[in-house]
PASEZA-812318 format. One record per residue: x, y, z of N, C-alpha, C, CB in turn; residue in one letter; residue number from 1. Coordinates in nm, 3 decimals, always signed. Glycine has a CB too. Layout:
// residues N
     n.X     n.Y     n.Z    ca.X    ca.Y    ca.Z     c.X     c.Y     c.Z    cb.X    cb.Y    cb.Z residu num
       X       Y       Z       X       Y       Z       X       Y       Z       X       Y       Z      a NUM
...
This chain:
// residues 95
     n.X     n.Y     n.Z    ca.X    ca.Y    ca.Z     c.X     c.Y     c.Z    cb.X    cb.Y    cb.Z residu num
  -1.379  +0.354  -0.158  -1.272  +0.257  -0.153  -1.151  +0.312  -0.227  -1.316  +0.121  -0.213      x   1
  -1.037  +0.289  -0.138  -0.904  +0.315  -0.254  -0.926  +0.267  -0.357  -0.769  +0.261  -0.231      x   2
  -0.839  +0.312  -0.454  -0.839  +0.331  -0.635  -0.675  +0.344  -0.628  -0.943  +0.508  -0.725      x   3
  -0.623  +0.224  -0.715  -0.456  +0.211  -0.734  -0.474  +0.283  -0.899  -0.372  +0.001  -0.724      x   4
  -0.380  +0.378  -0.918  -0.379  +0.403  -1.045  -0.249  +0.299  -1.108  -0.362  +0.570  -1.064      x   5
  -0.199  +0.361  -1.245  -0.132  +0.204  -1.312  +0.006  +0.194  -1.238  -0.097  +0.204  -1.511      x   6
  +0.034  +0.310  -1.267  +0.185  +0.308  -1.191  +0.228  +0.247  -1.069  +0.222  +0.429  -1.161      x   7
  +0.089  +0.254  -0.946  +0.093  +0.185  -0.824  +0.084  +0.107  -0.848  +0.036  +0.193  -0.737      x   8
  -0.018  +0.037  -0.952  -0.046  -0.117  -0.952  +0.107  -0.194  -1.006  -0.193  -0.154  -1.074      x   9
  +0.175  -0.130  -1.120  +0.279  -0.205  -1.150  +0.398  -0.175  -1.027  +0.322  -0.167  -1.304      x  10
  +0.425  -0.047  -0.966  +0.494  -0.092  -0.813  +0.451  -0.188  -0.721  +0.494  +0.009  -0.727      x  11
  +0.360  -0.222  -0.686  +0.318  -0.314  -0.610  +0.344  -0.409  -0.636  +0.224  -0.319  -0.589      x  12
  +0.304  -0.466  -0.776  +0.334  -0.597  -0.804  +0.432  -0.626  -0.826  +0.285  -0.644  -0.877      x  13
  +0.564  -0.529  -0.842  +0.694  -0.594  -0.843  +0.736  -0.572  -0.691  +0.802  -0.526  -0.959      x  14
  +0.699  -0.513  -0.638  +0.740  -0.567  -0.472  +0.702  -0.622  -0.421  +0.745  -0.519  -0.379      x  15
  +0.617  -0.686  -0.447  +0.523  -0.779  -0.409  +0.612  -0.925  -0.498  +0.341  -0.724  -0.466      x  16
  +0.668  -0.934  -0.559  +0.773  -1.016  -0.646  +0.896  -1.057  -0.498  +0.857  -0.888  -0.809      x  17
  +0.904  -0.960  -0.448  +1.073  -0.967  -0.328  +0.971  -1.068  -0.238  +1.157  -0.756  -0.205      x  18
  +0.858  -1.107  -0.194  +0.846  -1.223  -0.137  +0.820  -1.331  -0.177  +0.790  -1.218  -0.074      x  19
  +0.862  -1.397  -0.068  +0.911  -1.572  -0.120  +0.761  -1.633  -0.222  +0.935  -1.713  +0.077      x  20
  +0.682  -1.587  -0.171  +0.582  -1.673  -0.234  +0.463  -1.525  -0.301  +0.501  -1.807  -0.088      x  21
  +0.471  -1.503  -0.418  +0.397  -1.339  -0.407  +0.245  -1.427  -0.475  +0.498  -1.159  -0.548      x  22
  +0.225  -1.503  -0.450  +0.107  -1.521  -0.475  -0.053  -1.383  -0.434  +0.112  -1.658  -0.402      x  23
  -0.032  -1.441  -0.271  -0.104  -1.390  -0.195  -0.003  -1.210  -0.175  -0.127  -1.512  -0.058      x  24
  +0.097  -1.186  -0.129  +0.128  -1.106  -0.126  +0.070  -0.971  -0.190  +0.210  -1.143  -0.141      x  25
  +0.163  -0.818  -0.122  +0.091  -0.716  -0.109  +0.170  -0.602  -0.047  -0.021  -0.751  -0.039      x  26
  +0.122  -0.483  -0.040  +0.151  -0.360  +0.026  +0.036  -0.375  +0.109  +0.165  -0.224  -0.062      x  27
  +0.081  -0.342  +0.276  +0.017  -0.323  +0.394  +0.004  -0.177  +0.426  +0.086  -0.395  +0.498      x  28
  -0.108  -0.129  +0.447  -0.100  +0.058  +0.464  -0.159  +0.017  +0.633  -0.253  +0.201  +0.319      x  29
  -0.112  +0.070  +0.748  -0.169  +0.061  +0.832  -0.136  +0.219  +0.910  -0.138  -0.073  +0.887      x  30
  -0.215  +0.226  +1.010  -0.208  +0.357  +1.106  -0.148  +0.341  +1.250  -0.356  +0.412  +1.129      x  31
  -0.044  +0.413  +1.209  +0.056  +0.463  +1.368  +0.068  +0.562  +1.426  +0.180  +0.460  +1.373      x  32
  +0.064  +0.618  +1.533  +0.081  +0.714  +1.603  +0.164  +0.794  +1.571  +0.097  +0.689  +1.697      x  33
  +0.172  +0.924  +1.505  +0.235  +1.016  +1.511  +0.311  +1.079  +1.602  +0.183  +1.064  +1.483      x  34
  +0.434  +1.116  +1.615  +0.506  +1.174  +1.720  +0.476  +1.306  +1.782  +0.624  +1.181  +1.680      x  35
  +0.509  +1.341  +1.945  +0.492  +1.420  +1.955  +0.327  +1.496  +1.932  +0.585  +1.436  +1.904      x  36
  +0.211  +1.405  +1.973  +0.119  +1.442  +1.889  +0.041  +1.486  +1.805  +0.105  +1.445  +1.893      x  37
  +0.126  +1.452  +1.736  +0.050  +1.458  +1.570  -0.035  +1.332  +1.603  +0.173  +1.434  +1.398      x  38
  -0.120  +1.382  +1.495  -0.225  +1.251  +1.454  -0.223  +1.163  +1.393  -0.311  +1.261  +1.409      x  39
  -0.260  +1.053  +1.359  -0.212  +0.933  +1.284  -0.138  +0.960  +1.189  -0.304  +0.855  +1.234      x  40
  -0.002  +0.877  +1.194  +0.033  +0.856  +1.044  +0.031  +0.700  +0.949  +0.180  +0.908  +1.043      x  41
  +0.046  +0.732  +0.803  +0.034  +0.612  +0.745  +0.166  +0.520  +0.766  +0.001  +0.636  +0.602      x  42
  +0.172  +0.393  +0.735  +0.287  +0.278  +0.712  +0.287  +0.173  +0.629  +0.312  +0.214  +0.816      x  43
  +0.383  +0.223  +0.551  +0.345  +0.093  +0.434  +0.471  +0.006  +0.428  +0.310  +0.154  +0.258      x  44
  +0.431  -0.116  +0.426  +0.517  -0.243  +0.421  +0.497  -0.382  +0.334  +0.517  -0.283  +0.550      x  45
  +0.600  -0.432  +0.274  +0.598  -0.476  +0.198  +0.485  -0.649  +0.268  +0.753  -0.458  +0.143      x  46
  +0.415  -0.719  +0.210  +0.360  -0.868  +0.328  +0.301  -0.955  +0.250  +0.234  -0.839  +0.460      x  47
  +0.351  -1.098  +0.299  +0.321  -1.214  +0.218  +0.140  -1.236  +0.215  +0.411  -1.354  +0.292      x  48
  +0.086  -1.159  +0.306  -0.037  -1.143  +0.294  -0.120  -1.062  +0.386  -0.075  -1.250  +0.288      x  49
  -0.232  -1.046  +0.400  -0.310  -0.926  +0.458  -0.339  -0.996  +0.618  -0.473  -0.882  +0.352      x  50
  -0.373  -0.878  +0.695  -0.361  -0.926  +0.865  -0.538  -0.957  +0.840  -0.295  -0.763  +1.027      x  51
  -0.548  -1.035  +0.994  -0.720  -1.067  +1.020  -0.764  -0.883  +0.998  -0.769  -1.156  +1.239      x  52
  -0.912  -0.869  +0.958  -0.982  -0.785  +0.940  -0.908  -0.664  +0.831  -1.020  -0.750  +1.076      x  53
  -0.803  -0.698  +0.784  -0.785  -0.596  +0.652  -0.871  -0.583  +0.554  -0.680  -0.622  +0.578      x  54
  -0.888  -0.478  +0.486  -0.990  -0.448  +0.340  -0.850  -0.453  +0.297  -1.111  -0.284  +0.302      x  55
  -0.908  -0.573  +0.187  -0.850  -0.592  +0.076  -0.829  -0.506  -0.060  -0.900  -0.682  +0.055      x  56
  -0.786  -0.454  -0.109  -0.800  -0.401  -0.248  -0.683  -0.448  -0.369  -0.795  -0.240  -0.228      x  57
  -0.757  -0.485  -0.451  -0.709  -0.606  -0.567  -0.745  -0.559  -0.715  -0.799  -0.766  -0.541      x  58
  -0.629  -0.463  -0.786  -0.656  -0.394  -0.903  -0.594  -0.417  -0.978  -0.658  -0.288  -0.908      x  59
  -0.570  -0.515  -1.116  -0.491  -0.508  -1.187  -0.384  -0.653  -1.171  -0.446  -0.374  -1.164      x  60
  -0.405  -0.690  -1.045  -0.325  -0.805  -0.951  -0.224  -0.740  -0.852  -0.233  -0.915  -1.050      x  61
  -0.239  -0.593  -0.823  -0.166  -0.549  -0.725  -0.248  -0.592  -0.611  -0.134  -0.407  -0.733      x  62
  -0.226  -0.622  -0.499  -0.282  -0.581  -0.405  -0.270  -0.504  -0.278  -0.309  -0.646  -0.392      x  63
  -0.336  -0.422  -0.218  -0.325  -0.348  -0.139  -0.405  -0.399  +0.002  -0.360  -0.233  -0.202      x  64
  -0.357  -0.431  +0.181  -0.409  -0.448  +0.243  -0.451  -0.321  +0.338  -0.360  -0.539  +0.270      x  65
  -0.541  -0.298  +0.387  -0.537  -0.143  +0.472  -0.598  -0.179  +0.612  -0.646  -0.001  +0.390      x  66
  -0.591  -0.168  +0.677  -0.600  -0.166  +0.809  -0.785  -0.071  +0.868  -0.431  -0.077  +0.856      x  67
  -0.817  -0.096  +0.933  -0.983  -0.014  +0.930  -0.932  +0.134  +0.982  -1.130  -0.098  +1.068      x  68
  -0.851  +0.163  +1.065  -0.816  +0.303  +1.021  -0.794  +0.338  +0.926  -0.738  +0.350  +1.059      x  69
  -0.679  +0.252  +0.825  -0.608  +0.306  +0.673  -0.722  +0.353  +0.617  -0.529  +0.188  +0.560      x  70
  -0.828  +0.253  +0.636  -0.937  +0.228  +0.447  -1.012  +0.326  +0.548  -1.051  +0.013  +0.359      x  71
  -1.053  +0.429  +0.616  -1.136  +0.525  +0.649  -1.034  +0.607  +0.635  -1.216  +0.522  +0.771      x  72
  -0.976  +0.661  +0.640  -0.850  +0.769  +0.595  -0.859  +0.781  +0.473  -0.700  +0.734  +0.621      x  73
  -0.829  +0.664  +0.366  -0.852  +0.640  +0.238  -0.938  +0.646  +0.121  -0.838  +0.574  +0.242      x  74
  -1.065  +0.620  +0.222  -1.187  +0.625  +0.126  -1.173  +0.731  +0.044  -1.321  +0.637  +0.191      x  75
  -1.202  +0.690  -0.119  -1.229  +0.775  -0.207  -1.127  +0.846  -0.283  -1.298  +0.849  -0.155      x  76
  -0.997  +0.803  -0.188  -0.864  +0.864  -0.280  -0.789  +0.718  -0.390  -0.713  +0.933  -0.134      x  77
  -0.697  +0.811  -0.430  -0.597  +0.734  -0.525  -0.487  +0.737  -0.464  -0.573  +0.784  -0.663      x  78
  -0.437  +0.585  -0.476  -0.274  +0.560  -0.470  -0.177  +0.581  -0.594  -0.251  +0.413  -0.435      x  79
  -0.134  +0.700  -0.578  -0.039  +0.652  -0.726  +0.120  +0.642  -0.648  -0.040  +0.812  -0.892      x  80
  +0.189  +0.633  -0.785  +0.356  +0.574  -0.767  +0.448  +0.647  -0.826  +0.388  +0.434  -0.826      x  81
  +0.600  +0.687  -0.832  +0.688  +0.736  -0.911  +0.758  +0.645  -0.866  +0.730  +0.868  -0.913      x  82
  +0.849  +0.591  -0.941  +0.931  +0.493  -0.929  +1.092  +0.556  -0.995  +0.858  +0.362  -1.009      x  83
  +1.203  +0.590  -0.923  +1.299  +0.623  -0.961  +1.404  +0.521  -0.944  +1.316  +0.730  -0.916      x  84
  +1.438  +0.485  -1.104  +1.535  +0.340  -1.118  +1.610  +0.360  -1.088  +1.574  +0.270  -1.217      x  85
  +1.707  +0.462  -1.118  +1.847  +0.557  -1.088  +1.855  +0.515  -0.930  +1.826  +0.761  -1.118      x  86
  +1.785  +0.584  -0.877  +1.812  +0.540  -0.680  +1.711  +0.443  -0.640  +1.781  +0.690  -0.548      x  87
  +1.671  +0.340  -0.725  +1.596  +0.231  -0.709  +1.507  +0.214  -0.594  +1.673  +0.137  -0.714      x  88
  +1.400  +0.314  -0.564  +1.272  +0.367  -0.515  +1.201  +0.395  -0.551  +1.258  +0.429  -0.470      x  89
  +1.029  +0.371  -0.478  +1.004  +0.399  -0.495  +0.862  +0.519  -0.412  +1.043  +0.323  -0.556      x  90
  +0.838  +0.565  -0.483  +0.759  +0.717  -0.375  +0.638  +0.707  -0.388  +0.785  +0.891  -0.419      x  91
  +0.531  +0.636  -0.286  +0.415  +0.650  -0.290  +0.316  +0.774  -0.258  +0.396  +0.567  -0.234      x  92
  +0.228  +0.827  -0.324  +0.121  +0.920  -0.272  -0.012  +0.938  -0.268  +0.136  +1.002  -0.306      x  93
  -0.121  +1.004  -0.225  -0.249  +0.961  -0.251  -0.282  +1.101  -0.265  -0.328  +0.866  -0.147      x  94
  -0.386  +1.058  -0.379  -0.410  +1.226  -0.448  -0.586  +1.199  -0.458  -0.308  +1.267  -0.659      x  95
């Protein structure tokens, strides 16, 4: 199962803050077609909550929804975060 380290968990939960109600809210990782065929790529979006059949992942009070492609892509890695205030982004990766 994904593993949010701290930095992701505190990105998440402040973007997870920009919706109206962040109760339930979250980062959505889902799988899209790559261009030109390439093979799947990831997509992450900000969502007031997780779609039917998402794995949930809930660390810290971040939460993360993944899609059954994402969380088999995922298994066993880490999400971490850099967050640059200066150009107010932030850069997700999985290591």
């Amino acid at each position: 199962m994904l593993t949010l380290t701290e930095n992701a968990q505190f990105a998440i939960r402040s973007l997870a803050e920009s919706i109206d109600d962040p109760a339930d809210a979250g980062v959505r990782i889902a799988t899209t077609q790559g261009n030109d065929g390439d093979g799947p790529q990831l997509e992450l979006a900000i969502v007031p909550a997780p779609a039917p059949g998402d794995q949930v992942v809930d660390e810290g009070g971040a939460r993360v929804f993944l899609d059954s492609a994402a969380a088999l892509m995922l298994d066993a890695e880490t999400l971490d975060a850099q967050v640059d205030t200066a150009a107010q982004e932030v850069n997700f990766f999985v290591s």
